[in-house]
C-alpha positions in Angstrom: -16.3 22.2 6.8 -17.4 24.5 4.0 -21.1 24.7 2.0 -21.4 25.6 -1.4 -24.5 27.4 -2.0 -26.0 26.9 -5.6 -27.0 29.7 -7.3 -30.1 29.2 -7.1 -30.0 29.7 -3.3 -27.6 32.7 -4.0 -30.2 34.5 -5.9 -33.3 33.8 -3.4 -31.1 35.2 -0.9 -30.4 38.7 -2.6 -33.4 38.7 -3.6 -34.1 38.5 0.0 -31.3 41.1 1.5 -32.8 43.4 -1.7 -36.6 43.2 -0.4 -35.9 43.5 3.3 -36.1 46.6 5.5 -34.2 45.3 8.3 -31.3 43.2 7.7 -30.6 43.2 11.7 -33.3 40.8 12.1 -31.3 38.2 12.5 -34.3 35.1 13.2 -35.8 36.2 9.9 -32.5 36.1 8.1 -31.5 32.3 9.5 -35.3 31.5 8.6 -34.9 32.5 4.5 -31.8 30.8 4.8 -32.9 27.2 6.3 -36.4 27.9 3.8 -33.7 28.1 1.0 -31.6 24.7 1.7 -34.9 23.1 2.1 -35.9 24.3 -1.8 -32.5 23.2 -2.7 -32.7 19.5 -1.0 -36.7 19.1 -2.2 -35.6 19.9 -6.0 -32.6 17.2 -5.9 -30.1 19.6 -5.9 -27.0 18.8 -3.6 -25.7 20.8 -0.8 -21.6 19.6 -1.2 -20.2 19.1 2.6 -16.2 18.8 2.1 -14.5 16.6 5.1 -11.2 16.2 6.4 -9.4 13.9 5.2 -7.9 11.3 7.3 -4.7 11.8 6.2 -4.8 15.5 6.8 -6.7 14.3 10.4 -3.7 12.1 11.4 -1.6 14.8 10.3 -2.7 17.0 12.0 -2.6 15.0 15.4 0.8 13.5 14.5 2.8 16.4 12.8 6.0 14.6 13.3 4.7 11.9 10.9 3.9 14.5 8.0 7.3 13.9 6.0 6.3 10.1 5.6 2.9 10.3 5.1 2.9 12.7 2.9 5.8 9.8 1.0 3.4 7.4 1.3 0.7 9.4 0.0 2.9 10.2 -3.0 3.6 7.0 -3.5 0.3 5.7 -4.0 -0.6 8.7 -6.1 2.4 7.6 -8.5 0.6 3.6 -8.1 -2.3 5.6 -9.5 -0.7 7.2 -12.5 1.3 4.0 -13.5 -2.1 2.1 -13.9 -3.8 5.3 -15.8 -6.4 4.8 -12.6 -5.7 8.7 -11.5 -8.5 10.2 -14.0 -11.1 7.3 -13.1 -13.8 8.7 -11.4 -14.6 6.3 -7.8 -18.2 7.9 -7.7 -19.9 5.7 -10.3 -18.2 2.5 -9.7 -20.3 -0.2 -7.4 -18.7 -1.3 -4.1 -17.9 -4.4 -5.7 -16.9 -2.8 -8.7 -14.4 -0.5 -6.3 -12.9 -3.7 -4.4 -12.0 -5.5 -7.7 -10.7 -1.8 -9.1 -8.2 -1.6 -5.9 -7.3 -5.2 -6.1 -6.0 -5.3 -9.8 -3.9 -2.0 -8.1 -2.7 -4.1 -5.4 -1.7 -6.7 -7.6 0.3 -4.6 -9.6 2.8 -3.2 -7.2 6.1 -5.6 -7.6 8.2 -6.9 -4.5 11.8 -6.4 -4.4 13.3 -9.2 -5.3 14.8 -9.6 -1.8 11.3 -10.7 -0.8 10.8 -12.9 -3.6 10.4 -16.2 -0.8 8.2 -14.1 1.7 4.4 -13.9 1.9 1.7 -11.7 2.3 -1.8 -11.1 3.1 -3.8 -7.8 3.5 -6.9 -6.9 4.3 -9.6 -4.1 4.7 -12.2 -3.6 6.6 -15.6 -2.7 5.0 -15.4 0.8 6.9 -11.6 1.0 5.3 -13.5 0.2 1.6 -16.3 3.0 2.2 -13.3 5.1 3.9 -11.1 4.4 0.6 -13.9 5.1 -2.1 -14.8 8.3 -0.1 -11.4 9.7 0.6 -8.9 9.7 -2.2 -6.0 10.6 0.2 -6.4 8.0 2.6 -6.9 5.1 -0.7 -3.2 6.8 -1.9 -2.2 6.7 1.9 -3.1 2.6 1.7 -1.3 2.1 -2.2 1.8 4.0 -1.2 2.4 2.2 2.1 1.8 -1.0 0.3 4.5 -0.2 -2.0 7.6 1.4 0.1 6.6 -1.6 2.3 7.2 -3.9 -0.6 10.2 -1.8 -2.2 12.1 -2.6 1.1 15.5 -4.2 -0.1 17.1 -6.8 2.4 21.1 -7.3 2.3 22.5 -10.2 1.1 24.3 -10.3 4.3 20.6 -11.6 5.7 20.8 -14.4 3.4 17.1 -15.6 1.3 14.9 -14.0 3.6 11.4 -15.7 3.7 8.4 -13.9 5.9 4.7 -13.9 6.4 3.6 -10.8 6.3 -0.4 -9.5 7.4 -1.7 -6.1 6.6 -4.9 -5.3 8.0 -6.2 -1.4 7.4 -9.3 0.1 8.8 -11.1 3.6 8.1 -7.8 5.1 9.3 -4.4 5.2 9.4 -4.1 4.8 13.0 -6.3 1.8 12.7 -3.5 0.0 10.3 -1.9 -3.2 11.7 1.1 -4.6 10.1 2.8 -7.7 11.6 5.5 -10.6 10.2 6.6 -13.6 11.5 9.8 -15.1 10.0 9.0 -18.7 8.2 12.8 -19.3 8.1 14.9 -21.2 10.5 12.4 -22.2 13.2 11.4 -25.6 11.4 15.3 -26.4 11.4 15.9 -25.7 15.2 12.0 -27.2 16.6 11.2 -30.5 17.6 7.8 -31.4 18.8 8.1 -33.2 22.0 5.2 -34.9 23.7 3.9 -32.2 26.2 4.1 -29.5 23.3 0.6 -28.5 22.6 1.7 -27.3 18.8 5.1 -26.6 17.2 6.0 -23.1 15.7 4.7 -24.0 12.2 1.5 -25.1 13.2 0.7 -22.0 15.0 1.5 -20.0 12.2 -0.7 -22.3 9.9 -3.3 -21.6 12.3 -3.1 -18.2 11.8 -2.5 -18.4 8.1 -6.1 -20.3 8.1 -7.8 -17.9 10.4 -6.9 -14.8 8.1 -7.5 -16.0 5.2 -11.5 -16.8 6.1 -12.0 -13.0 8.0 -11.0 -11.1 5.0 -10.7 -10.9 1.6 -6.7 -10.8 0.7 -3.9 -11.4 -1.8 -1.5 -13.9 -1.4 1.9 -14.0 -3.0 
């Protein structure tokens, strides 16, 4: 964590170190200081606090993951600079404002064309937004996962592939779910009988429904 000190603050503190006899008087020294960021705060002007990023946290904890992180990070970053959004500053956009912003971004990142009979639906929490708008890293972290995970070319060997995808993210990356259930070939092979409660398709209907009303998603 660092603090930058205005100048302002810089100068009442020489001014300070200038005027005082003893500089080893370390309670009178901490005092001018706290006196100072008080002057600073009451006159509007900001004292800038710099946090880890929760890229660089996750990172950090998982160094084995740095190659593809750091990937997805690019990835998103290069999202960014397609859609001339790079230079756009997040600060004096709404929250509103930054939810439509990163779903025009979502929508523009193609699918293979392997995936072209698959589905998908994400998601963010509202800590994930205020995480996003906040930390520039971790909103490249969740563009560039989004689009090596829709770059992802299956062989023709697997036939028309057709999934339904769900991609929930939170205010971190460990907080990231990502599951897919395959809409192909169970509705071929599964008969209701009578004791069944609910076939395979209904389930996943259920579930379809049940996303779609906790969270605000795209759907291809």
């Amino acid at each position: 964590m660092s603090i930058n000190i205005s100048n302002n603050m810089s100068v009442i503190l020489h001014d300070y170190m200038k005027s005082s006899k003893s500089m080893s008087n370390s309670v009178n020294f901490d005092g001018k200081l706290q006196e100072a960021k008080q002057t600073q705060i009451k006159s509007g002007v900001q004292i800038n606090t710099k946090t880890e990023s929760v890229v660089d946290e996750y990172k950090r904890k998982h160094p084995k993951d740095t190659y593809n992180v750091d990937r997805q990070v690019n990835a998103g970053k290069t999202v960014l600079l397609k859609n001339g959004a790079d230079k756009i500053s997040r600060d004096d956009m709404t929250m509103e404002e930054y939810k439509s912003f990163i779903t025009d971004l979502m929508n523009s990142i193609p699918f293979n064309v392997s995936q072209k009979n698959s589905t998908e639906i994400w998601s963010i929490s509202e800590k994930g937004w205020e995480r996003m708008k906040n930390d520039l890293d971790y909103e490249a972290w969740v563009l560039g996962y989004t689009s090596q995970n829709r770059a992802v070319r299956f062989p023709a060997v697997f036939g028309r592939v057709s999934n339904f995808y769900t991609e929930n993210f939170g205010e971190s990356i460990e907080e990231h779910i990502g599951q897919s259930v395959s809409q192909g070939g169970f509705a071929n092979n599964t008969s209701k009988n009578s004791d069944d409660k609910e076939s395979w398709w209904e389930m996943r209907n259920n579930i379809y429904k049940e996303t779609l009303e906790k969270c605000s998603c795209v759907v291809k």
